[in-house]
N, C-alpha and C positions, 0 to 999 in steps of 0.2 A: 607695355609692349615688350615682349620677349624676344634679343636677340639670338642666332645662333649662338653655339657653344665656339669659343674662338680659344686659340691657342694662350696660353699664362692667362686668362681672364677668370676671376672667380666668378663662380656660378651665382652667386648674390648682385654683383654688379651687371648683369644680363639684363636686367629690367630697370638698369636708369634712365633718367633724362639726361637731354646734353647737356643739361644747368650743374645735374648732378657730377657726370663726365670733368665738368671745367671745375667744378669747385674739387673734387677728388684732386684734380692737377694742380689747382691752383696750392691745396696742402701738402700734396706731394713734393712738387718743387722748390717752394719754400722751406720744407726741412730739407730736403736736397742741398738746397743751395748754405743752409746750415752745417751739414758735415762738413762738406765740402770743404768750406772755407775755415771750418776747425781745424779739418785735417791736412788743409795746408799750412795752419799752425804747428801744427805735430801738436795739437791738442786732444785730451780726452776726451769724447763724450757718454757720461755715466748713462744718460738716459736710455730705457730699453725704449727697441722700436718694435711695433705692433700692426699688422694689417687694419685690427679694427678702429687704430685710431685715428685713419687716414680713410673712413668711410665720409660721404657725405649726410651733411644732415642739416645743416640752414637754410637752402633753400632759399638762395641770394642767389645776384649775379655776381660773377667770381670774374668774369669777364677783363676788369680795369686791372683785377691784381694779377692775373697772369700777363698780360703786358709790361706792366712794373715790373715782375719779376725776371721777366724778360732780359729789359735792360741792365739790371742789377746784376744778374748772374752773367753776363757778356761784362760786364765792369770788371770784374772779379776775377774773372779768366783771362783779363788780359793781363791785370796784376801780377798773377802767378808767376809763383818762381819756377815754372816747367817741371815740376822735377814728382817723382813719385813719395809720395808720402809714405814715413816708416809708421805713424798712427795709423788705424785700421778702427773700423764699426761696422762690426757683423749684420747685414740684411736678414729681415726674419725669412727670405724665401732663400737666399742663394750664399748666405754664409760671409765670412770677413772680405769686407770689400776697403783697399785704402782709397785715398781723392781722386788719383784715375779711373779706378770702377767703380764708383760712385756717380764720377762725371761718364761715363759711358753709357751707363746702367739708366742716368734720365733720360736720353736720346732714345734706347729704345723704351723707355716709358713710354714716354712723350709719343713716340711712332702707333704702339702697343694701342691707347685711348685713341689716338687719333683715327684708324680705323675704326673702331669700336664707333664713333661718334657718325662716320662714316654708311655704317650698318643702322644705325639707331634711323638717323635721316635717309636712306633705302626705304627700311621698314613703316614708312610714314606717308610713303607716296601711294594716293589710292588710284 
């Protein structure tokens, strides 16, 4: 089933599942929660980041670990030392982002699929 064309959504991920949808998130916020927590280290991170390495593709439910990740990343923020990170990891769409837009940038992820899933479950009703 093919969603409309929706605002920042690649035209690839138009025709997932919600399975697909959760497991996307479920990798996205994980490396999310990744930088994040580097870059409130004022750590490095070498690794390049890539759209297509955050496609889905197992074909699991991803369900339990976005929950986990859930609580994990609320652990973590409350940790925070508040403060803006002077480390920085460039997003492959929108360019250097330090631990505040990174942490902002999931939110609207997260809003971003949640529609999308939104649309997919419309598209489903006969």
């Amino acid at each position: 089933m093919l969603i409309p064309r929706r605002f920042a959504l690649e035209d690839s991920s138009r025709c997932w599942s919600v399975n697909m949808v959760v497991e996307h998130l479920v990798t996205v916020n994980l490396g999310t929660y990744e930088i994040v927590d580097q870059l409130n280290q004022e750590k490095s991170i070498p690794r390049e980041l890539t759209t297509a390495k955050v496609k889905p593709f197992h074909n699991q439910s991803y369900t339990k670990n976005l929950i986990v990740f859930e609580k994990a990343y609320c652990r973590m923020i409350k940790k925070n030392t508040n403060r803006a990170s002077i480390a920085t990891k460039e997003h492959p769409w929108f360019g250097v982002f330090n631990n505040y837009n990174w942490h902002s940038f999931i939110g609207l992820h997260n809003t971003l699929h949640k529609r999308q899933i939104q649309h997919i479950l419309e598209s489903l009703k006969l």
